[in-house]
N, C-alpha and C positions, 0 to 999 in steps of 0.2 A: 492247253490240251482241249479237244473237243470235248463233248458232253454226247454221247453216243445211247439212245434208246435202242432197246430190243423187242420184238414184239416175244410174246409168250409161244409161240409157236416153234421156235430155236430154243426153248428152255432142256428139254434134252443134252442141250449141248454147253448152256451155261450154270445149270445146278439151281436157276430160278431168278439167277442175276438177268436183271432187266436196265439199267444204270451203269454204263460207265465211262471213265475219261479216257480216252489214249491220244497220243501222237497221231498226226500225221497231214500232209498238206495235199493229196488227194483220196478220193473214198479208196480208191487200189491199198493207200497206203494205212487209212483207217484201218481195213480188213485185214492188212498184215499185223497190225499192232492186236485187233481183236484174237487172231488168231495163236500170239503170245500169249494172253493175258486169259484166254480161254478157249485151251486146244478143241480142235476138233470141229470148231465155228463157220470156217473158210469153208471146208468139202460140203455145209447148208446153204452157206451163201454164194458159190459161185461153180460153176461149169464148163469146162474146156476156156477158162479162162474171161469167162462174163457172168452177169450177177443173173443167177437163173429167174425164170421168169416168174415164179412162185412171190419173189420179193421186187419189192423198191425202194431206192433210198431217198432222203431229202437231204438238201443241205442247208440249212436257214430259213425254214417255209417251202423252196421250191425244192420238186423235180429233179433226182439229178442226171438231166438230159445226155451228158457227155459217160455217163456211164461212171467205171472204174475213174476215168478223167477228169473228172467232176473235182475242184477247187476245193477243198478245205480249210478255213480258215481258224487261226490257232485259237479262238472263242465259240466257233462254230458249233450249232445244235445239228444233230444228224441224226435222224430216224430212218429205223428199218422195218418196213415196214409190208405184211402181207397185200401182195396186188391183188388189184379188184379191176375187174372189169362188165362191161357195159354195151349197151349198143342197143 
């Protein structure tokens, strides 16, 4: 199972849980397993179907460029992470 960080800014929606494993072999599917293990997570993390722009994910250090699509691997670390930006 993956190893899934949450920033504190979804704590609303996890009760303070910032740590956990779930299933899944893309982040679409991380997010459905998230969304099991603690209702209410998916309608923070995502919008007409994409990961709204307030967050980002990684998946093993990088970027996950392909969005939802993005590869998960069954050791995989994946952090959620509030976006920042720059310029």
């Amino acid at each position: 199972m993956a190893s899934v960080s949450i920033p504190l800014l979804l704590s609303e929606v996890t009760g303070g849980v910032r740590q956990v494993e779930v299933a899944g072999a893309t982040v679409g599917q991380i997010v459905d397993s998230l969304e099991v293990a603690l209702p209410g997570i998916r309608a923070k993390m995502l919008s007409d179907g994409k990961i709204v722009p307030t967050l980002a994910f990684t998946v093993d250090g990088k970027i996950a460029a392909a969005g939802l699509d993005t590869p998960v691997g069954p050791q995989s670390k994946v952090n959620i992470l509030p976006a920042f930006g720059g310029g």
